[in-house]
N, C-alpha and C positions, 0 to 999 in steps of 0.2 A: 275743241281747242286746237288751236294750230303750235306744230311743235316749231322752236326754231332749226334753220338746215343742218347744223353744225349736230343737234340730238337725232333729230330723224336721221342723217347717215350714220350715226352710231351705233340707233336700233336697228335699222335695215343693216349693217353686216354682223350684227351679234345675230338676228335671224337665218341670214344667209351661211353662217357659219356651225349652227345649231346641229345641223345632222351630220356634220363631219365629227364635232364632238361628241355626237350622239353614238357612232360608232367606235370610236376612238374608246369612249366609257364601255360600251359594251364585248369590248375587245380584251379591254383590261379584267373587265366579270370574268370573262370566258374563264373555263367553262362552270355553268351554274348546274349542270346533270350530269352523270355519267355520258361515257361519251364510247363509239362501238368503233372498232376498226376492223372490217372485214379482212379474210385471208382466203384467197381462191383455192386453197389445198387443203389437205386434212393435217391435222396436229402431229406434230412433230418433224415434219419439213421443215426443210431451209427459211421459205417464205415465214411458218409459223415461227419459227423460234426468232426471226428478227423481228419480227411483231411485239411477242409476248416481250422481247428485251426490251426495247422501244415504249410500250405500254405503261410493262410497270414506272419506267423513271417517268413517264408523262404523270403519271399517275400519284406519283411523290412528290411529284414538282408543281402541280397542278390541285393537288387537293380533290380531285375528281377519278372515279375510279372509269379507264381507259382500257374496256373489254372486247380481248379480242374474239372474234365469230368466224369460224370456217365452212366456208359454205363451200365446198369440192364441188369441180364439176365444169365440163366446159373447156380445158386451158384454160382456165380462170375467169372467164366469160360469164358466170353467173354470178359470182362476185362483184364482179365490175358492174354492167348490168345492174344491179343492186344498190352499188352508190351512184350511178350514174341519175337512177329513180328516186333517191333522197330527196331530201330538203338540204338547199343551200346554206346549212346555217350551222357547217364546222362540229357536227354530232355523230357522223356518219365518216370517216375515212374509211380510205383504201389502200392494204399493204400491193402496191404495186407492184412488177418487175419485168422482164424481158420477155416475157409472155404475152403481155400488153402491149410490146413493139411488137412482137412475130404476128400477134393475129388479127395485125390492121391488113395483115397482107393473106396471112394464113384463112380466114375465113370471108365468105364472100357476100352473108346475111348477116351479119349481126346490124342489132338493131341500135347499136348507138356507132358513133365517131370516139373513139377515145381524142383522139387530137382535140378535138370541138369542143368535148362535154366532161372532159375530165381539167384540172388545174392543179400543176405540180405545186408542191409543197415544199418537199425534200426528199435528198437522196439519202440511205442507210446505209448501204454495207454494198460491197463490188464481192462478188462470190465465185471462187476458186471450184472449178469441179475434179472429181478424179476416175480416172479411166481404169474401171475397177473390172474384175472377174472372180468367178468363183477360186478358189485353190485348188481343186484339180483340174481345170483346163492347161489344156498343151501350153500354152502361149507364157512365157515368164518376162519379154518386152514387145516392144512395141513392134518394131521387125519381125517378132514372131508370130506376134498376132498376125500382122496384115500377109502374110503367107500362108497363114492359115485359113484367114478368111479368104483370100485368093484361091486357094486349093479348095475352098466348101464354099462359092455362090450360092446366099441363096438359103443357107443352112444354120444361120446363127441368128439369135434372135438378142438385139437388144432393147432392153428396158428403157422406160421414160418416167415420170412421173405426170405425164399428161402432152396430148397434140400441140405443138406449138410453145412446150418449155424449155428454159434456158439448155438443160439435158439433153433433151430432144433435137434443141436445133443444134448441141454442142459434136452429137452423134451423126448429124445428117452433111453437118461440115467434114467431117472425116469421112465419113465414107466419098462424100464428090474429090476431097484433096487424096485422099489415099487409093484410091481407085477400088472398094470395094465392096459388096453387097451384103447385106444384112435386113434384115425385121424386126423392124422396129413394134416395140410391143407395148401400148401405154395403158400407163394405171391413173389411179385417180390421187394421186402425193406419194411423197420419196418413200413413205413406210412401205407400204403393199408393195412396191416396185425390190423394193433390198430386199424384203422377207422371201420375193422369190428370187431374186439373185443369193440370197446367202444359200439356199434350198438347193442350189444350181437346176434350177427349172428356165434360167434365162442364164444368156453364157457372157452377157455385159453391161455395162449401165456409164455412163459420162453420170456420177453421182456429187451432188454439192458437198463439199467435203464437211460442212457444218453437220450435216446429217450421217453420215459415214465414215469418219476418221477415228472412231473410236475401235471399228471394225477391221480397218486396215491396220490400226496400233495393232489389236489382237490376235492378228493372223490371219482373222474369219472371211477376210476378204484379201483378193491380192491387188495390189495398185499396180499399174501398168506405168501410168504417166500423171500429172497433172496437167491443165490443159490453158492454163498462166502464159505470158508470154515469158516469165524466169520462176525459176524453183517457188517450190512453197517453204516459206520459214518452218513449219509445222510439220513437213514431211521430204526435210532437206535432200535424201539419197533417192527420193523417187524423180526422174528428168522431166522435161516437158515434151508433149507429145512433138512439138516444133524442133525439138532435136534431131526426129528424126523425117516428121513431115513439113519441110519450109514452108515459113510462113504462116502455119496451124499457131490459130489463137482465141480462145471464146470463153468468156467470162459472162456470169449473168450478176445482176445487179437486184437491189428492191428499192424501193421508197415509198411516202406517202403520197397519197395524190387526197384531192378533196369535187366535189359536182362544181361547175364551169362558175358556175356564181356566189360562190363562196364570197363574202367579204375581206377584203384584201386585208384589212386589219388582223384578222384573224388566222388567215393562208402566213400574214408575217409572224404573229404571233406565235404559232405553232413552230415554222422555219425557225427562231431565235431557241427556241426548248429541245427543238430535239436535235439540232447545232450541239447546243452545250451540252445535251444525255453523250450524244458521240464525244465528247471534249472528253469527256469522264475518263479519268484512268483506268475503273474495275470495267468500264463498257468498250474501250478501246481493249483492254487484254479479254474479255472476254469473246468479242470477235476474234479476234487474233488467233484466239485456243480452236477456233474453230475453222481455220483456213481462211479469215475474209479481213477484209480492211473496211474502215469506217468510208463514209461517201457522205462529205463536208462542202456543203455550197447551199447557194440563194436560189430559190424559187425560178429563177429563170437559167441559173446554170443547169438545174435540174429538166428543166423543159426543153435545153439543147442536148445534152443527152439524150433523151428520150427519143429525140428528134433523130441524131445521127445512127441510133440504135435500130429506129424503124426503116432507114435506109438501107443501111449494113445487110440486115436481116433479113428486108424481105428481096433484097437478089436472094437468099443463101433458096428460101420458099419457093423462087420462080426456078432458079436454076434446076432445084431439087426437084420441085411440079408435084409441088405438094398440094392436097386440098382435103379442108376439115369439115366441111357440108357440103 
């Protein structure tokens, strides 16, 4: 039977039209399983706990429980790696952060591109670090530190929570802007890293303040500076290190990322929910309590960040002549 023209092009774009609607419906499913979000650290670092906050509202909001997985190891590099190797199909995230800028430059095998193979989602949280020491080191600011280190080359060893993290390269900035030598000593996330700074078995740490600000409330640790380019709301009498070192300024950040091929329905999908988890009042103060601010934009302001972050970043790697394999 011959259709007449005016029906046959009606079929033909309701066909042609078919799989956009197809994803569109399946977008709107999402998510029909549990769904896993990697975390390159061990639990109870910075990275995990914006995870786990992030998670559970997905998880409220979504009707799918959104379990987070830490797989330590790497600079986060086995993590990533890990979503990298997923299935594109929005089941599999990754708690991103400034790790992932450092060791595009920091390592010189890895076997993916983050740029290539990874597809930002959203930003989380911009994260305040604090330039902590034990309480009986000499040093009570910042000036005193760096004559101290000055007068000991060589002789102080500062903590990380892994080669190539936000900490890491927040330490490796000060020492090229303040002109001085230290050893840097990394663990595998912020827990093992404080447990031996509270011990004074290491005599510093540039520590995420979400993870250590309960420690500096108590005394257990002593804060030097934070490392903001202005004061922290949260720990208003401690200065920034750039009060006294110009121009000192390093913040690390987290977000989601998702594998290169993720369906953009869904990459938006996800972007619209955990937009609104950050909109939340108890999720805005609950960052807050912890030193960090919310980090509110679209899938592609997230991908310019990332962007200018791997630039930034990997001078700080070249200058410093860093290398992690």
């Amino acid at each position: 039977m011959k259709l007449p023209r005016r029906q046959f092009l009606s079929l033909a774009t309701i066909a042609l039209g078919a799989p956009a609607l197809s994803r569109v419906a399946n977008a709107q499913a999402y998510p029909t399983r549990p769904v896993r979000m990697l975390v390159g650290f061990a639990a109870g670092g910075a990275p995990d706990i914006a995870a786990r906050l992030i998670a559970q509202w997905l998880s409220e909001r979504l009707g799918q429980q959104f379990v987070v997985e830490n797989r330590p190891g790497a600079g986060g590099n086995i993590a990533t790696e890990a979503v990298v190797d997923a299935p594109a199909d929005g089941y599999t995230l990754l708690m991103a952060g400034l790790q992932n800028a450092v060791n595009t430059t920091l390592y010189q095998k890895l076997k993916f591109d983050f740029a290539r193979d990874m597809a930002p989602v959203a930003g989380v949280s911009h994260e305040n670090y604090g330039m902590e020491v034990h309480p009986s080191f000499p040093a009570k600011t910042v000036p005193e530190f760096i004559a101290y280190a000055k007068a000991n080359p060589g002789k102080l060893n500062m903590a990380s929570p892994g080669n190539g993290t936000g900490p890491h390269m927040a330490g490796e900035l000060f020492k090229i802007m303040a002109g001085v030598d230290m050893v840097h000593v990394p663990y595998r996330g912020s827990p093992p890293a404080l447990t031996d700074l509270l011990a004074g078995q290491v005599q510093l740490m540039f520590s995420p303040l979400s993870s250590s600000i309960e420690y500096v409330r108590a005394g257990k640790l002593r804060g030097l500076a934070v490392t903001s380019a202005t004061r922290s709301d949260v720990l208003p009498d401690l200065p920034t290190v750039g009060e006294y070192v110009a121009g000192y300024q390093a913040t690390g950040w987290f977000g989601v990322c998702v594998p290169r091929k993720t369906p953009a329905e869904i990459v938006d999908r996800l972007n619209r929910e955990i937009n609104a988890g950050l909109a939340d009042s108890k999720i805005k103060a609950r960052f807050a309590d912890l030193g960090a601010t919310v980090f509110v934009g679209s899938p592609s302001d997230f991908a310019k960040h990332i962007a200018d972050e791997t630039e930034k970043w990997g001078k700080v790697v070249r200058m410093a002549n860093l290398r992690a394999d």
